[in-house]
C-alpha positions in Angstrom: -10.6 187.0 2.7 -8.0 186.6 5.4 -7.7 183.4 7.6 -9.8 183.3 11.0 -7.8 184.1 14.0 -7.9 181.1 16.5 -8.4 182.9 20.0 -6.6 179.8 21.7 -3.9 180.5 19.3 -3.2 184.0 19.9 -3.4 183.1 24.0 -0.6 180.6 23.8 1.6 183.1 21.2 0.9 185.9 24.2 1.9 183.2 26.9 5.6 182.6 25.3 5.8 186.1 23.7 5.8 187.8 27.6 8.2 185.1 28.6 10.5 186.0 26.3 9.9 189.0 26.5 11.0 189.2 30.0 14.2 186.9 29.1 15.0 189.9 26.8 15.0 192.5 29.6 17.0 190.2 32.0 19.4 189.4 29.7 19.6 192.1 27.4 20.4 189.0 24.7 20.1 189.1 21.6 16.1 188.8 20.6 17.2 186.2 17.5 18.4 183.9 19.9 16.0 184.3 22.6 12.9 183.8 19.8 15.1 180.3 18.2 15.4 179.2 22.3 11.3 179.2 22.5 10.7 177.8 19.0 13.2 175.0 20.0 11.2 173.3 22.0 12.8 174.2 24.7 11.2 176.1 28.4 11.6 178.4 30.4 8.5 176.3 33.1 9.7 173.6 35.3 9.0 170.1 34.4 5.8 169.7 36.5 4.1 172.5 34.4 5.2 171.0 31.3 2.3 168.5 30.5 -0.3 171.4 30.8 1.4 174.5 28.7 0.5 175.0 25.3 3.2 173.7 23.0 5.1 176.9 20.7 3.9 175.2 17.4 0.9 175.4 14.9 -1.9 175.1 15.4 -1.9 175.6 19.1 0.2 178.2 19.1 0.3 181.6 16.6 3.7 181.3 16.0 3.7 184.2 13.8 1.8 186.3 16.5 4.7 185.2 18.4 7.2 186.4 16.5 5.1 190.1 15.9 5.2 190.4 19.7 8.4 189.6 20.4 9.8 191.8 17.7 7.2 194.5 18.0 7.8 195.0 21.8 12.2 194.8 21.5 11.8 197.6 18.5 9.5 199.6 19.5 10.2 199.2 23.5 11.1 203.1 23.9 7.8 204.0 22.3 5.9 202.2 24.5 7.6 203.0 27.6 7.1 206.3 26.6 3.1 205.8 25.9 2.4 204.4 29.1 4.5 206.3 31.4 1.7 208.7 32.2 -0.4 206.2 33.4 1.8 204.7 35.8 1.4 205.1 39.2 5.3 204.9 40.3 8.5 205.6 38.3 9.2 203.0 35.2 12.2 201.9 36.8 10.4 200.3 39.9 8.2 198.2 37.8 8.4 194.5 38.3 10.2 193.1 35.1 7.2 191.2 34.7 4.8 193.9 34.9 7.1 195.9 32.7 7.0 192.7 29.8 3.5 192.4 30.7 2.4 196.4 30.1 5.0 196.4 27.1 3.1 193.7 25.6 -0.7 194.9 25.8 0.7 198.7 25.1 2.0 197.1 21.6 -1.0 195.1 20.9 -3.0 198.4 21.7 -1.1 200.7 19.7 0.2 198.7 16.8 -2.5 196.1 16.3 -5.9 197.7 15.2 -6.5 194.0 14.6 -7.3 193.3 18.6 -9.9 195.0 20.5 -8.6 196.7 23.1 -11.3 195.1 25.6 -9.2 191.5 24.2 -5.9 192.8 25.0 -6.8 194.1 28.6 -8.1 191.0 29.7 -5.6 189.2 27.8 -3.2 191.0 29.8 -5.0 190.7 33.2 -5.1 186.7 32.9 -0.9 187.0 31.7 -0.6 188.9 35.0 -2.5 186.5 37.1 -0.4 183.2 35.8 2.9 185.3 35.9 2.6 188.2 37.7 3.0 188.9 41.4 -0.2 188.6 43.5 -1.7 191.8 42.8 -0.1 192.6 39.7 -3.4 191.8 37.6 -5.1 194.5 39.0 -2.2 197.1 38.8 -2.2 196.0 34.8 -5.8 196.4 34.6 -5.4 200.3 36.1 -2.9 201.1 34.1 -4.7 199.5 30.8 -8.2 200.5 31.5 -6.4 204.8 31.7 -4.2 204.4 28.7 -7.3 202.8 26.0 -9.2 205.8 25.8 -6.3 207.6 24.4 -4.6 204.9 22.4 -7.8 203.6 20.8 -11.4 204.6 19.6 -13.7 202.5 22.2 
């Protein structure tokens, strides 16, 4: 029997995977380096947002959840560009970076991990969006999640 999957685990490994997922499409650096900057210790948040962030360590954090994101989304970003293009409702290249990390993350939690219910990764997604995203980004995320499930998963 496999080990039970702490929700407030997985939350915190989504938290740090879309940062650095962003820092990957900003920088275009190298995803090893980016992944060793977060497991540091080290943060992207300012100082005053410090003392309430989850920390990018066991247990409060999934760091190999983490890592599957991270990787997942930087190999298999063309794929899941792809996937969710048709449910966009402007061109790819006028999404906000963090919509774009955002989407890129739920989109390879929806089609690579049969593991998370799809109704987990939208709202997942649409809290992501509300702490990061622009002021209406959560409900563009939501649109665009709430098209693509019924033809990326079984409901």
């Amino acid at each position: 029997m496999g080990v039970a999957v702490k929700p407030a685990a997985r939350r915190n490994a989504r938290h740090f995977a879309v940062q650095a997922i962003y820092s990957w499409q900003i920088t275009k650096g190298n995803v090893a380096d980016i992944e060793q900057y977060f497991l540091s210790g080290d943060n992207f948040e300012e100082e005053e947002h410090q003392a309430e962030a989850p920390a990018l360590a066991a247990p409060h954090t999934d760091v190999a959840y983490f890592r599957d994101l991270l990787t997942g989304v930087v190999l298999n970003y063309q794929e899941l560009d792809s996937k969710m293009r048709p449910y966009l409702s402007r061109p790819l290249q006028d999404l906000d970076q963090m919509e774009l990390a955002l989407l890129r993350l739920a989109m390879y939690e929806m089609i690579k991990r049969d593991d998370v219910p799809y109704k987990v990764v939208i709202n997942e997604a649409i809290e992501l969006a509300k702490a990061f995203g622009a002021e209406d980004s959560h409900k563009f995320v939501n649109g665009v999640l709430d098209k693509a499930a019924p033809s990326l998963r079984k409901k």
